[in-house]
C-alpha positions as CSV (number, residue, x, y, z in Angstrom):
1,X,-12.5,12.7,1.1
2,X,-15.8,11.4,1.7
3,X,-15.5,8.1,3.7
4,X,-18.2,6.2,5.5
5,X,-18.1,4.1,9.4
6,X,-17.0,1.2,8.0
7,X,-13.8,2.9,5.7
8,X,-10.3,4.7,6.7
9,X,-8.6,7.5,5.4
10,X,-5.3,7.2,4.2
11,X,-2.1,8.7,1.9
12,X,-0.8,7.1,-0.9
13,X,2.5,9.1,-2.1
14,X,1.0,12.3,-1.5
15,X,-2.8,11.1,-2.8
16,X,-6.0,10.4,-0.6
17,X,-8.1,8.3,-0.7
18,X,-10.3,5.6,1.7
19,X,-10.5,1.8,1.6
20,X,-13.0,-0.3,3.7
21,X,-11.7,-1.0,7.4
22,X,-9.7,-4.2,7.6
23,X,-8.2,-3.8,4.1
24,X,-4.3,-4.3,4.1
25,X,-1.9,-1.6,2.5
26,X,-1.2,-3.7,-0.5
27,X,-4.8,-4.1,-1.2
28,X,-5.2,-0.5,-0.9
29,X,-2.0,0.5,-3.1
30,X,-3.7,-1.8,-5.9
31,X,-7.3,-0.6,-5.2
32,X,-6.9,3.0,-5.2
33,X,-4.1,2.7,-8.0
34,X,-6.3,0.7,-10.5
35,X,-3.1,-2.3,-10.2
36,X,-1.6,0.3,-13.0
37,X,1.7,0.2,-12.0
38,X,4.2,-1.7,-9.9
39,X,4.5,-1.1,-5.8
40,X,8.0,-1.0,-6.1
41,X,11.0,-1.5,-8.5
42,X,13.8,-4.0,-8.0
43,X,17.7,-3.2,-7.3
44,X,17.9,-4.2,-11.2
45,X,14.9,-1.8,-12.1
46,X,12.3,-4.9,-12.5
47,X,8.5,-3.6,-11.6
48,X,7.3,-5.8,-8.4
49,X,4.4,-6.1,-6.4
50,X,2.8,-8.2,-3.9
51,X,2.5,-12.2,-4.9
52,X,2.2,-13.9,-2.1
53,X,0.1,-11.9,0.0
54,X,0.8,-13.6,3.2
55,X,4.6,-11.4,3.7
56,X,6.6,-14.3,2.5
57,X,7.9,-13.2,-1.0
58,X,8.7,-9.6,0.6
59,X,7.7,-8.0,-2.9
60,X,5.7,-5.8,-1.3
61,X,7.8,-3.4,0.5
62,X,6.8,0.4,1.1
63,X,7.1,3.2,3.6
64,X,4.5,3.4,6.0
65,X,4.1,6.4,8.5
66,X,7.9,6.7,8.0
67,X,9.0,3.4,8.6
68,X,10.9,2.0,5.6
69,X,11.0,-1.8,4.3
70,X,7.8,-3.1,5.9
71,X,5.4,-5.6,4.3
72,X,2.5,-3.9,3.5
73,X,0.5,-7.1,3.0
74,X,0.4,-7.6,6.3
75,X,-0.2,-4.2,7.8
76,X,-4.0,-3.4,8.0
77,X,-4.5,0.1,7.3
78,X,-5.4,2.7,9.7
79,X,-6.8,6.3,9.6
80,X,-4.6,8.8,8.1
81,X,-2.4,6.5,7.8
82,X,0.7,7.6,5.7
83,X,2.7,5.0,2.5
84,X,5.0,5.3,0.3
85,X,5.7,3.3,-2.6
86,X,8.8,4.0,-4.9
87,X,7.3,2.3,-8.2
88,X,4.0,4.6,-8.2
């Protein structure tokens, strides 16, 4: 993937792709997903996604480099950086 100075690399459930530097992981799940489906699903099967985007409504949950459960409005992303969402 091409990417320029000012953009990151990183792997969205097994996809490439490169956002801007400073953008947050739930930014980059919508961006590089078109917002076409949820982030994650709910216990109950519900589609959810970020709404607050400040890491208070924890909707937003997804595995990043392995670490399960984080808020990934709130995690700026980094090169080759690694997520996994279970509603994409």
């Amino acid at each position: 993937m091409k990417t320029t100075d000012d953009s990151v690399s990183i792997e969205i459930n097994g996809l490439s792709g490169a956002v801007a530097a400073g953008t947050t992981v739930a930014a980059a799940i919508a961006l590089l997903n078109n917002v076409r489906a949820p982030l994650r699903t709910s216990v109950t099967g519900m589609p959810r996604g970020a709404l607050c985007g400040m890491g208070v409504c924890h909707e937003c949950h997804a595995t990043i480099n392995g670490v399960a459960h984080r808020r990934s409005c709130l995690v700026e992303c980094l090169p080759g950086m690694r997520i996994h969402t279970d509603g994409l």
